[in-house]
C-alpha positions as CSV (number, residue, x, y, z in Angstrom):
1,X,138.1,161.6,254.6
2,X,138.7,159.4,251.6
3,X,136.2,158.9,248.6
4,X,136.3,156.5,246.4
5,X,133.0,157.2,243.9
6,X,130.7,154.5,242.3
7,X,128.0,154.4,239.7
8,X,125.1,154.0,242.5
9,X,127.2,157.0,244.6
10,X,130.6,156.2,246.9
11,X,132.6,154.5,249.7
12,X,133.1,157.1,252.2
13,X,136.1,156.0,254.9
14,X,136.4,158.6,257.8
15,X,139.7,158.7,259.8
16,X,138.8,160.3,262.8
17,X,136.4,157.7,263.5
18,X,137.5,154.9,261.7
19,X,134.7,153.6,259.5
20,X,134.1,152.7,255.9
21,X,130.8,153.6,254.6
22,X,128.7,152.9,251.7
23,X,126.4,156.2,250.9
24,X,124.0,156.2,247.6
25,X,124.2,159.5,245.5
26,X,121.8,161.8,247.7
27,X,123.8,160.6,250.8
28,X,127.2,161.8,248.9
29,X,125.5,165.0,247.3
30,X,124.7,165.9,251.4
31,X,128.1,166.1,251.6
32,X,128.7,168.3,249.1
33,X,130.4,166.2,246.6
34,X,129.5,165.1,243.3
35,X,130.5,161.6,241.5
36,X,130.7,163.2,238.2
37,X,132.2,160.7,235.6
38,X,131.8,157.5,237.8
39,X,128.1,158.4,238.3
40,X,128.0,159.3,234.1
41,X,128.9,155.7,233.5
42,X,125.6,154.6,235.0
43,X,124.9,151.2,235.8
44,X,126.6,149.4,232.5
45,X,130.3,150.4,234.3
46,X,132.6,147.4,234.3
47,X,133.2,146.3,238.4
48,X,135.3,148.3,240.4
49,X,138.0,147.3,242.2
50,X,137.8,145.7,245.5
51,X,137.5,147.7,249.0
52,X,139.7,145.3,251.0
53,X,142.3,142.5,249.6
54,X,143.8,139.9,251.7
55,X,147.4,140.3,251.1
56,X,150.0,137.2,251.4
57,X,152.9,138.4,253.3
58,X,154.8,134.7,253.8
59,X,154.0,131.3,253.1
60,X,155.6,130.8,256.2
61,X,153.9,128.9,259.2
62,X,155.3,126.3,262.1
63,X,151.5,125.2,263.4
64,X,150.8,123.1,261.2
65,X,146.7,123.1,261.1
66,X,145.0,120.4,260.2
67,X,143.1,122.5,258.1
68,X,144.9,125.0,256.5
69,X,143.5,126.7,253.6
70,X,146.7,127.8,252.2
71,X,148.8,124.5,252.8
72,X,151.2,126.7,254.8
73,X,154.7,124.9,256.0
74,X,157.8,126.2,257.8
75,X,159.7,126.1,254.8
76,X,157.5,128.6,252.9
77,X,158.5,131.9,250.7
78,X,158.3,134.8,251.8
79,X,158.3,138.2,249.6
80,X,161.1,140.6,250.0
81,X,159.7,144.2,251.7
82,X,160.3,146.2,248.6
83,X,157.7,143.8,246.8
84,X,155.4,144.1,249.1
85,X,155.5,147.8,249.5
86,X,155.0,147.8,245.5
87,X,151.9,145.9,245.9
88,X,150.6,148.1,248.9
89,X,151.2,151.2,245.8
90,X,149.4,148.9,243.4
91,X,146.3,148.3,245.8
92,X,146.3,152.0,246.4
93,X,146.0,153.1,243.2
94,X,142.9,151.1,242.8
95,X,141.2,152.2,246.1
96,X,141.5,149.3,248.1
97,X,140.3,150.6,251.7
98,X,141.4,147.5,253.7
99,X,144.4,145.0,253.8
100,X,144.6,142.2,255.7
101,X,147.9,140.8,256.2
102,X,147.6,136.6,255.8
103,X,149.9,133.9,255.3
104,X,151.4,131.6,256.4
105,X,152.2,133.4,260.1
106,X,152.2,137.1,259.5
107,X,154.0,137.5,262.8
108,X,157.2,135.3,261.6
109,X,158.2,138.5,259.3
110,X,160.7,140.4,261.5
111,X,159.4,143.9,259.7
112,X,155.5,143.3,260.2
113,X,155.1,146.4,261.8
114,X,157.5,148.4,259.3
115,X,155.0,147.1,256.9
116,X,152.0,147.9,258.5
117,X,153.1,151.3,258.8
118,X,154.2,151.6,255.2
119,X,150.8,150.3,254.4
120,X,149.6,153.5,256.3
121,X,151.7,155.6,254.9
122,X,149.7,155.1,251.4
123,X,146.3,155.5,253.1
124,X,145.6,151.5,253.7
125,X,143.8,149.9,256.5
126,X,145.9,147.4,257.7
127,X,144.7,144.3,259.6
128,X,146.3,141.0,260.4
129,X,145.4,137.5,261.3
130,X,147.4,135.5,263.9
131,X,147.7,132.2,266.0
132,X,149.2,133.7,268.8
133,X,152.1,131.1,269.1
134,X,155.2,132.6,270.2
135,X,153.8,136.4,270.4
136,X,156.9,137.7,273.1
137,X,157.3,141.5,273.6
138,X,159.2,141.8,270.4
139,X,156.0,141.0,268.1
140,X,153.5,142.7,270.1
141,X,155.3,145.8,269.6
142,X,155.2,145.2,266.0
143,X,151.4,144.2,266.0
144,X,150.8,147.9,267.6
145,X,151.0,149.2,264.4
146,X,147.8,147.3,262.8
147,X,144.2,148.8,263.2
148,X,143.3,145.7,264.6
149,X,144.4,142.3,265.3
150,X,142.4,138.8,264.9
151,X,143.4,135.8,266.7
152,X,142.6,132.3,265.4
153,X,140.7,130.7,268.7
154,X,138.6,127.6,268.4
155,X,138.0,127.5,272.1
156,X,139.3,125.7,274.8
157,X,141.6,122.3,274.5
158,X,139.6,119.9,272.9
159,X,137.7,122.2,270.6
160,X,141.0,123.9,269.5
161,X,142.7,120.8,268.9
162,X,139.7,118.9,267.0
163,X,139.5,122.0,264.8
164,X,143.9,122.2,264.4
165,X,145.0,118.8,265.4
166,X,146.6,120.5,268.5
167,X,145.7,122.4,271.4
168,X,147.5,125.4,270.8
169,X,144.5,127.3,273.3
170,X,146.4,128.4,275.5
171,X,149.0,130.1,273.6
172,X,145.8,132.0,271.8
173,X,144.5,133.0,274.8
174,X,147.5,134.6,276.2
175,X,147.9,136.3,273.1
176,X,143.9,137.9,273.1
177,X,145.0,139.1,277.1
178,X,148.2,141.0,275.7
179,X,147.3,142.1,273.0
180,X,144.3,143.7,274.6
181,X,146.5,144.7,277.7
182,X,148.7,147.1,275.2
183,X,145.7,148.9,273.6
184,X,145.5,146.8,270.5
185,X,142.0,146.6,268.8
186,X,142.0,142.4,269.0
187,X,139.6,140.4,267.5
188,X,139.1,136.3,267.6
189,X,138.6,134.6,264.3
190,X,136.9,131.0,265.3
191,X,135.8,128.4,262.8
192,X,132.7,126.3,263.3
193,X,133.4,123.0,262.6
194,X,130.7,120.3,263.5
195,X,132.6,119.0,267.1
196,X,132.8,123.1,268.4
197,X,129.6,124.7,266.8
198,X,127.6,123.4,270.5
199,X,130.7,125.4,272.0
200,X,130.5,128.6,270.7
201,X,128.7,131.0,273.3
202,X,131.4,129.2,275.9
203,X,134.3,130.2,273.4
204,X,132.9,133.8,273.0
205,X,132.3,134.3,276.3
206,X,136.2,133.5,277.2
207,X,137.1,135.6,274.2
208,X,135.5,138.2,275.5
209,X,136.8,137.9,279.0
210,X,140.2,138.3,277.7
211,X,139.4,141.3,276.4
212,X,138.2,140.7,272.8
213,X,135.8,143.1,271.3
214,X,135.2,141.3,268.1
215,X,134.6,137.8,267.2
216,X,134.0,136.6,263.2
217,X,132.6,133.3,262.8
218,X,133.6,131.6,260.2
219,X,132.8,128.3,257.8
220,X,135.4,125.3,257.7
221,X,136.0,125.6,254.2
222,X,137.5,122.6,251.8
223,X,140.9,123.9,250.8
224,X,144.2,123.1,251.3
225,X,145.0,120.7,253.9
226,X,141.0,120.7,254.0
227,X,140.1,119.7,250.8
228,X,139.7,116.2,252.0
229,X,137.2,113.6,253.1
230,X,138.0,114.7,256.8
231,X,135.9,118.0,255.4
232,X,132.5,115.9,255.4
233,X,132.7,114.7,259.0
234,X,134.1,118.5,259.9
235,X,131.6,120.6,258.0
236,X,128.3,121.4,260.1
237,X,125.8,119.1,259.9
238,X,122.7,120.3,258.4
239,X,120.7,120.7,262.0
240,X,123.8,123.0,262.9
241,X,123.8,124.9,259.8
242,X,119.8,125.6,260.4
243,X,120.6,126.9,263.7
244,X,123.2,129.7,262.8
245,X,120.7,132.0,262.6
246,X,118.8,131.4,265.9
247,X,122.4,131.3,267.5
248,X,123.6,134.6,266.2
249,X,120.8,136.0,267.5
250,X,121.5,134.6,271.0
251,X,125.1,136.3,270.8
252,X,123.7,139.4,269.6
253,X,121.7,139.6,272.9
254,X,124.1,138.4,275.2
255,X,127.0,140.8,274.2
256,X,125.4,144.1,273.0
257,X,127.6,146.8,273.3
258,X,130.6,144.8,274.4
259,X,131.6,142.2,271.6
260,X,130.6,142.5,268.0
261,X,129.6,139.3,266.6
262,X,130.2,139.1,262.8
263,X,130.2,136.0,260.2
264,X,131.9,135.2,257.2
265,X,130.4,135.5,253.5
266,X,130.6,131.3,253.6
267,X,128.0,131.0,256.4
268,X,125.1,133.9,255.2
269,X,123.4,131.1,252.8
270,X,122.2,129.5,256.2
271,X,120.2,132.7,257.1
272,X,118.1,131.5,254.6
273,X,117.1,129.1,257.4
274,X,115.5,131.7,259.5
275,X,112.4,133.3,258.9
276,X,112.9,136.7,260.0
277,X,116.6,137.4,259.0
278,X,115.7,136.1,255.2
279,X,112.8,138.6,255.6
280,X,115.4,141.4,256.0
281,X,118.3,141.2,253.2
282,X,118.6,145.1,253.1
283,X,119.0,145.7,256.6
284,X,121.6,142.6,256.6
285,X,123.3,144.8,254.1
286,X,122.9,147.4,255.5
287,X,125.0,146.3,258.8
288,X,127.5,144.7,256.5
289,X,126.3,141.3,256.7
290,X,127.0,140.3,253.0
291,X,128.0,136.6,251.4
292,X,130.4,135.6,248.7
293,X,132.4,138.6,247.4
294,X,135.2,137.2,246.0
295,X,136.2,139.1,242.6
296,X,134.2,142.0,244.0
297,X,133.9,143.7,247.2
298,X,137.1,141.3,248.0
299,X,140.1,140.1,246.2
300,X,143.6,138.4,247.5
301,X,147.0,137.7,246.4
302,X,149.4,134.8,246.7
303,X,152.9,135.2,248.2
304,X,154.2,135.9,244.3
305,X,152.0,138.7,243.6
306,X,149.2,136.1,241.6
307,X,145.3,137.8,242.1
308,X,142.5,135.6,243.1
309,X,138.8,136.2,243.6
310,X,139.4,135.0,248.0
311,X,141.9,133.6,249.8
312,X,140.3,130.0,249.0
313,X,140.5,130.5,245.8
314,X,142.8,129.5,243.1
315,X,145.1,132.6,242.1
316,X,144.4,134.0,238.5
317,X,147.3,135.3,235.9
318,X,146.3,138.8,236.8
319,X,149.3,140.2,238.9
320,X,148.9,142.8,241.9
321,X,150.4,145.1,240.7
322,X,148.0,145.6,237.6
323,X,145.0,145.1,239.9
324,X,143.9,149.0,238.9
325,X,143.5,148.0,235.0
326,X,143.3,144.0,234.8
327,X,140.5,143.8,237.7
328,X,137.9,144.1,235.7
329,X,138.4,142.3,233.0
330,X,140.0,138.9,234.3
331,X,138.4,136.3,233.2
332,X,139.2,134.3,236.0
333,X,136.9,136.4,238.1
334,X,134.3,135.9,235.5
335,X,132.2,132.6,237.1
336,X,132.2,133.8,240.7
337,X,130.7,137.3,238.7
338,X,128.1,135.4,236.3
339,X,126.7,133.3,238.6
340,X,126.0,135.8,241.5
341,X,124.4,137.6,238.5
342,X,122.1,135.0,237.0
343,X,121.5,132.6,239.8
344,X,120.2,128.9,238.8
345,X,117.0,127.9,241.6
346,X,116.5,128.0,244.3
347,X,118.8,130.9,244.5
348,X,116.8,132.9,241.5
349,X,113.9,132.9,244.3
350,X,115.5,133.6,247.3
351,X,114.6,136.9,249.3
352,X,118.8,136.7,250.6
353,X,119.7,136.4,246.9
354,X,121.5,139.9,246.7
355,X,122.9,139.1,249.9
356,X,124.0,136.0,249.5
357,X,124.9,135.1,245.7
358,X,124.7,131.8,245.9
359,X,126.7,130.6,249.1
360,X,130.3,129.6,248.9
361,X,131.6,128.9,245.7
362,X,135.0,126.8,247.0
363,X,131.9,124.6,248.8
364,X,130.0,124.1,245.9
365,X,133.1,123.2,243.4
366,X,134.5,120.8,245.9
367,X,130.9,119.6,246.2
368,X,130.0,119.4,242.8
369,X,133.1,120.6,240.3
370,X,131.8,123.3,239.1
371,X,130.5,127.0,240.7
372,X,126.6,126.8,241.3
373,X,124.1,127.0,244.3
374,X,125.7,126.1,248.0
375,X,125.0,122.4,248.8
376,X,124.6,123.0,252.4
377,X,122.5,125.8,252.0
378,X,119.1,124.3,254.0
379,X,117.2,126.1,251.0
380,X,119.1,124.2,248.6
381,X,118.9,120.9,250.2
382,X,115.1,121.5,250.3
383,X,115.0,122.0,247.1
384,X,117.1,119.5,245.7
385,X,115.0,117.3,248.2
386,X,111.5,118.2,246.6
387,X,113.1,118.1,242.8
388,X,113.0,113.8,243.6
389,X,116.8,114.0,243.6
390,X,117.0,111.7,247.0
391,X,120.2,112.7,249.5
392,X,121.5,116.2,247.8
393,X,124.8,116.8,246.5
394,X,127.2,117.2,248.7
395,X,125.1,115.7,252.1
């Protein structure tokens, strides 16, 4: 068991069942421990480092996404080992609980799995994202090493390709089957763009069938190769963005006890469409169902060691391997911080506010240039609807 204490009482993570766990100070006291200086601090402490940072481990990728976030080509860098095993000591040192191995294409490092195991070694969850292409017996061996493995799947053909600009489906799929054949925890990561969202129970349901026991939703986000008009006829549309709520639901049903369905911090400001889930932001925290984080809970670095708040983000001048003392005090973290603090309406009023803090902040600067409430948030196009502004920002 690993504790890592807090002024409101400690992250718990248990090894035997794997599981990271958020326990207020009675919860911690039960187990006979005590916070002692982190609980003196009180409430005034200055943030804590993040639980889980998505780590860069090449700028490397051959797919060639449409949309990809990081801009990834096959000509990208990628850090030596010895780097990144000093970064896995730096995030250590902190208490980072989770890494999640990103690129570029993770699995285009012939030491992945050394890696992963080094990033065991120094009591890090390691987890990595891949597209599947090219996964022969060579990297599946490697990808045993992870605590679990995510593959990017859009869904069949056409949806894959009108997310990626081409259909590289099948190759995901017979990645999820291995993968799962070997004993690997695998996962699917599938984006909701506009053209797939009316496709997602079919895409979960072949997940599933492949052997899938987790599926994350995410939000097509503007960044990168994304950070383009294309975005605007990508993005939901505001119908589809109402109906995440009612559709999660639906999945929840359908695949209890099989599949867990989880969602991205990007798409929680649409909850705020659903009567009963906005009526419930504790027990959405409680089951880990949280929005932005980004210079929080969550933090990533770039392939040269650069800190930002996400993976969407712009990287800061704070280096990993000063994440320990420089995290709290970068003042590139500080708007993501002050406005998930001190929310502008209709934020201020919202029953998800804790939850959500204000929606994505890479939407709302591509939307509007500067951090502030989600534009596609229905809540905030109501409002902005009823303030006389006409069409809101960003529709």
């Amino acid at each position: 068991m690993i504790v890592r204490y807090e002024p409101w009482g400690a992250w718990v993570k248990t090894e035997t069942i794997p599981a990271l766990v958020a326990l207020d100070r009675d919860g911690v006291r039960a187990l006979g421990l005590d916070g002692g200086r982190a609980w003196r601090a009180g409430a005034d402490a200055t943030p804590s480092p993040p639980i889980e940072v998505h780590l860069a481990v090449t700028s490397r990728c051959a797919a060639g996404c449409e949309g990809c976030y990081l801009d990834a080509r096959p000509d990208g860098v990628e850090p030596p080992a010895d780097e990144i095993e000093r970064a896995f000591d730096a995030l250590a040192k902190a208490g980072v609980f989770t890494v999640a191995f990103g690129g570029g294409e993770p699995t285009l490092r012939d030491d992945l799995g050394d890696l992963a195991r080094a990033a065991r070694a120094r009591g890090l969850s390691p987890v990595v994202t891949t597209s599947g292409l090219g996964l022969g017996a060579r990297k599946l061996e490697q990808l045993k090493s992870f605590a679990q493995v995510n593959v990017s799947y859009d869904g069949a053909s056409e949806a894959y390709e009108s997310v990626r600009g081409f259909d590289g489906a099948a190759a995901a799929e017979s990645a999820i089957a291995k993968l799962s054949g070997t004993g690997v925890v695998v996962g699917v990561n599938v984006v909701l763009t506009r053209d797939t969202f009316e496709r997602t129970k079919e895409t979960i349901r072949r997940a599933a069938s492949l052997g899938a026991t987790e599926v994350q939703l995410l939000r097509y986000k503007p960044q990168g190769r994304a950070r383009a008009l294309d975005y605007l006829a990508k993005r939901l549309s505001p119908e589809q963005a109402r109906g995440v709520g009612p559709l999660l639901r639906e999945l929840a049903a359908e695949h209890e006890g099989r599949v867990r369905i989880r969602i991205d911090c990007a798409l929680v400001p649409f909850l705020s469409a659903d009567a009963d889930l906005a009526s419930r932001p504790e027990e959405l925290a409680r089951w880990g169902v949280l929005g932005c984080e980004a210079g929080d809970l969550l933090g990533a670095t770039r392939v040269d060691g650069r800190v930002a708040p996400c993976s969407f983000t712009a990287p800061t001048e704070l280096r990993v391997e000063d994440l320990a003392k420089g995290w709290a005090d970068e003042a590139g973290f500080a708007p993501y911080r002050a406005y998930s603090a001190a929310p502008a309406e209709p934020c201020a009023s919202c029953t998800l506010r804790k939850v959500c803090k204000g929606g994505c902040k890479v939407v709302s600067e591509y939307a509007n240039g500067t951090i502030g409430p989600d534009p596609e948030c229905p809540r905030v196009r109501e409002h902005a609807a009823g303030a006389g502004e006409g069409r809101p920002s960003g529709a």
